[in-house]
N, C-alpha and C positions, 0 to 999 in steps of 0.2 A: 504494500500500500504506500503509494507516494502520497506528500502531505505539498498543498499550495496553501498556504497563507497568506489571505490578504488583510493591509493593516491601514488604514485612517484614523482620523482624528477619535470616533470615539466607536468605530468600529459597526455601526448603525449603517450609513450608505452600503460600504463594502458588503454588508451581510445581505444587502436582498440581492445583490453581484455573485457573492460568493454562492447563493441558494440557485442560479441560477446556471453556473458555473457547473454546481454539483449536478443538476438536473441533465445537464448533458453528459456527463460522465456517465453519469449511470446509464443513461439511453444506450450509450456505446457500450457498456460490461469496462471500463476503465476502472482498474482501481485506483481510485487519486482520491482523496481526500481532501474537500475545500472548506475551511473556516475563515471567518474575519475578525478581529480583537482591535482593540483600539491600540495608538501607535505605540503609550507610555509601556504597554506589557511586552514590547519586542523581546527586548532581553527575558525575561522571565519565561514566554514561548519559545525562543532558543535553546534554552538550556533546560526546558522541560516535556516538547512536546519535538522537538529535532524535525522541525521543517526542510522537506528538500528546494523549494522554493518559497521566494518571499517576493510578492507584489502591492506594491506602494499606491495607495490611492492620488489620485494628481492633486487634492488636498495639503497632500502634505510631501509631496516631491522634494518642498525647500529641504527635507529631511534628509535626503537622497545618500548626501556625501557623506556626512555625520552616521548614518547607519550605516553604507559601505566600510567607513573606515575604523569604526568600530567592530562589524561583524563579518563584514567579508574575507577575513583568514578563515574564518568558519568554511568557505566552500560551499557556500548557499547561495544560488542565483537569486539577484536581488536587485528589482525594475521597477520603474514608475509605467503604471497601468497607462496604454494611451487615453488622452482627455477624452474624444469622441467613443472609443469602446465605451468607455466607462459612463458618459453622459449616455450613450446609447441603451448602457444596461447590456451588452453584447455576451452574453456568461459563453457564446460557444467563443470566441474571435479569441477573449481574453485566456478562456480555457486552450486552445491552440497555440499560444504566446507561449503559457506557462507550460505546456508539452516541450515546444521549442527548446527553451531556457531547460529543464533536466535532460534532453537530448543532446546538447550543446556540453553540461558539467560532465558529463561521464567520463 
């Protein structure tokens, strides 16, 4: 089971994304795994729930480098969701990104 996490401000937008996200997995038989948590728990879901992906609501992109460079030694693809996916609500465009991004760390 691969885990994407997506994180914003307090974890609310991302979650009807991430319900959405999940719904197409499952359509597929993918095991992936998608939740959303607000951004302050990053750290605390890093080091307790071992995401293989992490996507950044465009909320809080300014966040981008600040979590790169604290947790990208970790090995965790870590990207700001496109603006229009995300305005769009898009859970397959974004769930295909996040396919990408763990195809690309292997």
């Amino acid at each position: 089971m691969k885990r994407v996490y997506l994180f914003c401000s307090a974890g609310m937008s991302t979650s009807m994304l991430a319900s959405k996200m999940q719904t197409v997995a499952n359509e597929h038989n993918l095991p992936i795994e998608v939740e959303a948590f607000p951004d302050g728990k990053i750290g605390q879901i890093i080091d307790e729930k071992h995401p293989d992906v992490i996507l950044l609501g465009p909320q809080v992109k300014y966040r981008y480098g600040e979590i790169v460079e604290k947790f990208g030694s970790k090995g965790i693809p870590i990207q700001v969701i496109d603006q229009t996916d995300y305005g769009m609500m898009n859970g397959e465009k974004v769930l295909k990104s996040a396919i990408k991004l763990l195809k690309a760390a292997k």
